[in-house]
N, C-alpha and C positions, 0 to 999 in steps of 0.2 A: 689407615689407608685412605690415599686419597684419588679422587678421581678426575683425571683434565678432559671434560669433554668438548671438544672445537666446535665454533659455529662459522658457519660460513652466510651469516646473513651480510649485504653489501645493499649500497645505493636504490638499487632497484628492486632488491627483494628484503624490506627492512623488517625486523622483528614482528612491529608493533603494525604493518598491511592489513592481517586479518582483523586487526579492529574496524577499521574503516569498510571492509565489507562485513560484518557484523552489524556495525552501528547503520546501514544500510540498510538490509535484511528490519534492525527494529523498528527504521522511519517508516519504512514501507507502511510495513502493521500498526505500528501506533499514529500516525495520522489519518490513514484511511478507516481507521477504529477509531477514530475520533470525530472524523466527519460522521462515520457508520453512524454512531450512537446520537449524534447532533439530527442527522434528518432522523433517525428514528424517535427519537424525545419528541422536536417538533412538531413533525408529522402526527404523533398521537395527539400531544395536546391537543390540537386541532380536530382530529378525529372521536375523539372525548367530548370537545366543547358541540360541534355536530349530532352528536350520537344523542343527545339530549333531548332535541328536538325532533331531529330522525332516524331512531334506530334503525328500521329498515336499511338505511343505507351505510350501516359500518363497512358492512365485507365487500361492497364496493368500492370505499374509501380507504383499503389497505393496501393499496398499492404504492403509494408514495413508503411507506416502513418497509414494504418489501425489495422498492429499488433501491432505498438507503443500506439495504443490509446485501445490497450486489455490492455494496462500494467496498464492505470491508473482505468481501472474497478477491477481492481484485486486489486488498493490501497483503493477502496472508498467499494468493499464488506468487508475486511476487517477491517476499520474504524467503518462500519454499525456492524456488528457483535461484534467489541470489546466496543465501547457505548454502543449499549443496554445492554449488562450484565454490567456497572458499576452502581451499586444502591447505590442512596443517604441514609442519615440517616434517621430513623425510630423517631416520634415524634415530641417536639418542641412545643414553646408556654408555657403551663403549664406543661406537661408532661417531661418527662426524652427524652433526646436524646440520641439513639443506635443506633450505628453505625451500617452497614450491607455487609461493604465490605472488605475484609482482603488485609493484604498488600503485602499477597502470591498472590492474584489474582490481584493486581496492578501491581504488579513487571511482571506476566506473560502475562501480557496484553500490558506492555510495548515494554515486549521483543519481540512478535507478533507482534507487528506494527512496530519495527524499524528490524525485520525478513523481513515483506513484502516490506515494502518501501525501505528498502535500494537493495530487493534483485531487486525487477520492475526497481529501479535507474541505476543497474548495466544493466538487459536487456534492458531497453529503450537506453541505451547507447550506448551498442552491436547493437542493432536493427536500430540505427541511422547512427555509421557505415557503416555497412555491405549494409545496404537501400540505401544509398549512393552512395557509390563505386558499389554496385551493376548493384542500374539500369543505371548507367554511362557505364557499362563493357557491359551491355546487349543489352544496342544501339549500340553499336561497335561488340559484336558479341553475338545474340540470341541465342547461345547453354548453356551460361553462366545462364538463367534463373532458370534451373532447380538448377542447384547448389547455385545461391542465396535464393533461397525459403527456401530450404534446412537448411541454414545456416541460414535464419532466425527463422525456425522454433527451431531449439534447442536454440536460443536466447531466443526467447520467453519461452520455457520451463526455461530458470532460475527465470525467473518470476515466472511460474506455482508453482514452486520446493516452493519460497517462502511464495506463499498464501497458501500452501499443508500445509507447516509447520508451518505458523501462525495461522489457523483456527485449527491447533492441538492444539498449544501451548494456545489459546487463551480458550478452550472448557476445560481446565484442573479445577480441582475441587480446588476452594480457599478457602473451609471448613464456616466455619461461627465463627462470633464474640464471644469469650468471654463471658458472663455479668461479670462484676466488682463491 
């Protein structure tokens, strides 16, 4: 027995859409997990090489690891938001299979996730820096605090800057399929 099941995938709504919001959804996560873990590495070193001379001042010197680990919350709600909106095809078995996802909204789901993730990569990066050298400067001389907070916090906004602009980019309308 054999079975003919029809597809109605076409131009606009091609098979292979939902990989590109998939691979979307994992840029998101794996670069902003990878800035995440870059300023948190760094930021400890530094925190570590500090802590030697002034322990007293660890648990004020954790904040740079804790704004690095906002950066990979910002890759995995974006992740979370561009998955659920990729929808498989409609049907299957006996019925006709119709596609339901276009390849306008794969392509901008893509781009959303390699917006956020590369942009968390760049702050996690900054963030790791600056965390760094900072809390090193601040054991040496405590008036420096204020100005690395500072400096970390517009780090962190380029992250912000990014999920700002990938949960835009991700929310855009990708129309509906065809029939063929």
């Amino acid at each position: 027995m054999t079975m003919l099941v029809t597809e109605n995938f076409g131009e606009a709504c091609p098979a292979s859409a939902p990989f590109f919001g998939y691979m979307g959804a994992a840029a998101a996560l794996i670069f902003a997990n990878l800035g995440a873990a870059y300023g948190t590495a760094k930021s400890g070193v530094g925190i570590c090489s500090m802590g030697v001379m002034h322990p007293g001042l660890i648990m004020k010197s954790i904040i740079p690891v804790v704004m690095a680990g906002v950066i990979g919350i910002y890759g995995f709600i974006i992740a979370v938001v561009v998955g659920t909106k990729i929808k498989e095809p409609s049907g299957g078995g006996q019925a006709e299979v119709t596609p339901q996802y276009t390849l306008f909204a794969a392509f901008g789901h893509l781009g959303a996730g390699l917006t956020g993730g590369l942009s968390g990569l760049a702050a996690g990066m900054a963030i790791g820096i600056v965390g760094d050298a900072g809390v090193r400067a601040t054991a040496q001389q405590p008036k420096l605090f204020v100005g690395m907070i500072l400096i970390l916090i517009f780090a962190e906004a380029l992250g912000l800057y990014g999920l700002i602009v990938a949960l835009i980019m991700s929310s855009s309308g990708g129309g509906t399929c065809p029939s063929v």
